[in-house]
Wavefront OBJ file of the C-alpha trace (Angstrom):
o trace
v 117.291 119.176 112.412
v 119.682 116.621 112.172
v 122.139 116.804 109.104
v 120.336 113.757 107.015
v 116.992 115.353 107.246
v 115.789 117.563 104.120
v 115.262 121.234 104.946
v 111.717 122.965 104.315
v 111.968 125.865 101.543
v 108.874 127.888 101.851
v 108.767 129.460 98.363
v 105.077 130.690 99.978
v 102.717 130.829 102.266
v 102.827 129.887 106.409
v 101.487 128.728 108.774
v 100.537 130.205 112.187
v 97.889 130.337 114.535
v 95.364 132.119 113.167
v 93.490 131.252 110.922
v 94.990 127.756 111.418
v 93.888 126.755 114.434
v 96.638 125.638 117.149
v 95.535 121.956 116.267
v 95.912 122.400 112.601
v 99.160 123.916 113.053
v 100.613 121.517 115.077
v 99.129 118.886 112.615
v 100.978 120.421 109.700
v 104.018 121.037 111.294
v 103.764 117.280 112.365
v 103.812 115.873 108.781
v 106.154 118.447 106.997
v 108.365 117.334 109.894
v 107.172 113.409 108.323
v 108.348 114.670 104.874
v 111.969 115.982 106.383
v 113.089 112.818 107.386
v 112.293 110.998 104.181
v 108.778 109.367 105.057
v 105.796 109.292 102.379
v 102.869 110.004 103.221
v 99.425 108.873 101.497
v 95.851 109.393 101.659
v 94.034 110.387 103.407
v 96.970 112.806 104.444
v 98.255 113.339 101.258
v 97.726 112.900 97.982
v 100.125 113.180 94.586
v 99.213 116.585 92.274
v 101.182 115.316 89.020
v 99.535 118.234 87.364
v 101.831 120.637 88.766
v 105.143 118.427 88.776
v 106.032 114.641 89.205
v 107.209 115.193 92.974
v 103.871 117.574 93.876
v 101.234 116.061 95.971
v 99.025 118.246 98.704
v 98.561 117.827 102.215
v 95.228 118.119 104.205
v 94.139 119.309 107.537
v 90.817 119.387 107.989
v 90.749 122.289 111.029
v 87.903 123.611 112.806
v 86.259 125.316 110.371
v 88.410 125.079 107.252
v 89.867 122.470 105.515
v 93.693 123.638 104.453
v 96.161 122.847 101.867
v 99.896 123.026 101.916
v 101.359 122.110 97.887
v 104.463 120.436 98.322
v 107.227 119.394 96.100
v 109.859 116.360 97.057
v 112.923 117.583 95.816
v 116.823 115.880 96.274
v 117.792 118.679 98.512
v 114.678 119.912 100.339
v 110.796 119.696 100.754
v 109.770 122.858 99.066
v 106.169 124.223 100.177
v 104.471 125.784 96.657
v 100.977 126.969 98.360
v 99.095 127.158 101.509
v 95.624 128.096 100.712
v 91.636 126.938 102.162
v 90.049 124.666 100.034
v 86.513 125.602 99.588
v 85.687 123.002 96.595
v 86.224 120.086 95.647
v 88.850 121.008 92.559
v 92.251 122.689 92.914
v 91.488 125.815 91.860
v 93.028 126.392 88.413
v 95.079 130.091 89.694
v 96.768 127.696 92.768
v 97.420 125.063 89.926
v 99.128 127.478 87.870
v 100.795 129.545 89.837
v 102.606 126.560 92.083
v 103.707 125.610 88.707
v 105.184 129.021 88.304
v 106.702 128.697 92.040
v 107.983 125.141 91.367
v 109.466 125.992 87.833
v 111.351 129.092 89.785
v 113.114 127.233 92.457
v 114.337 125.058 89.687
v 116.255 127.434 87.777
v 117.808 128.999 90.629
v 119.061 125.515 92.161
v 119.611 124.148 88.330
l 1 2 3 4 5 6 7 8 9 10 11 12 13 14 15 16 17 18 19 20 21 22 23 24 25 26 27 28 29 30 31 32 33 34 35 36 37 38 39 40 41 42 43 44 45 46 47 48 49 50 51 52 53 54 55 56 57 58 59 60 61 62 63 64 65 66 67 68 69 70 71 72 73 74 75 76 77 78 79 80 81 82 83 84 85 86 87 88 89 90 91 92 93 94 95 96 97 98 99 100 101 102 103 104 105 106 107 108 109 110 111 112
């Protein structure tokens, strides 16, 4: 990691191989690793989730026989990962929703 880069704060969830398959791993590593060093990314990789806070969005892998989700917030001193979770519908479901609220709402009163 070079100095400039943002570090990931995993607040929860992972990902390994299983249930992601070594394909969707390295997929998802490959675009957090995007996010460190300052890049946006857009749809169809990612796409924003101002529901949960202005800096949220969600990236997708679409794996073998899942499709995942990793909720991410852009903050000034890191990427912090909310959520990791198989989509199985079309909606976010409302618990994931409200608890990566919870999650982001956390990690801002312990950086302040």
């Amino acid at each position: 990691m070079e100095l400039h880069d943002k570090p990931l704060v995993w607040i929860h969830g992972e990902i390994k191989t299983p249930p992601f398959s070594k394909e969707g791993r390295l997929e998802a590593g490959f675009l957090l690793r995007k996010l460190q060093l300052g890049e946006s990314l857009s749809l169809p990789q990612s796409r924003p989730l101002p529901v949960i806070g202005k800096a949220c969005h969600e990236i997708r892998i679409i794996d073998r026989d899942k499709t995942w989700r990793i909720i991410y917030s852009i903050e000034v001193d890191a990427v912090v990962i909310l959520e990791v979770f198989a989509k199985k519908t079309n909606k976010t479901p409302k618990r994931v929703i409200e608890i990566s609220q919870q999650r982001l709402n956390l990690y801002h009163e312990i950086i302040g």
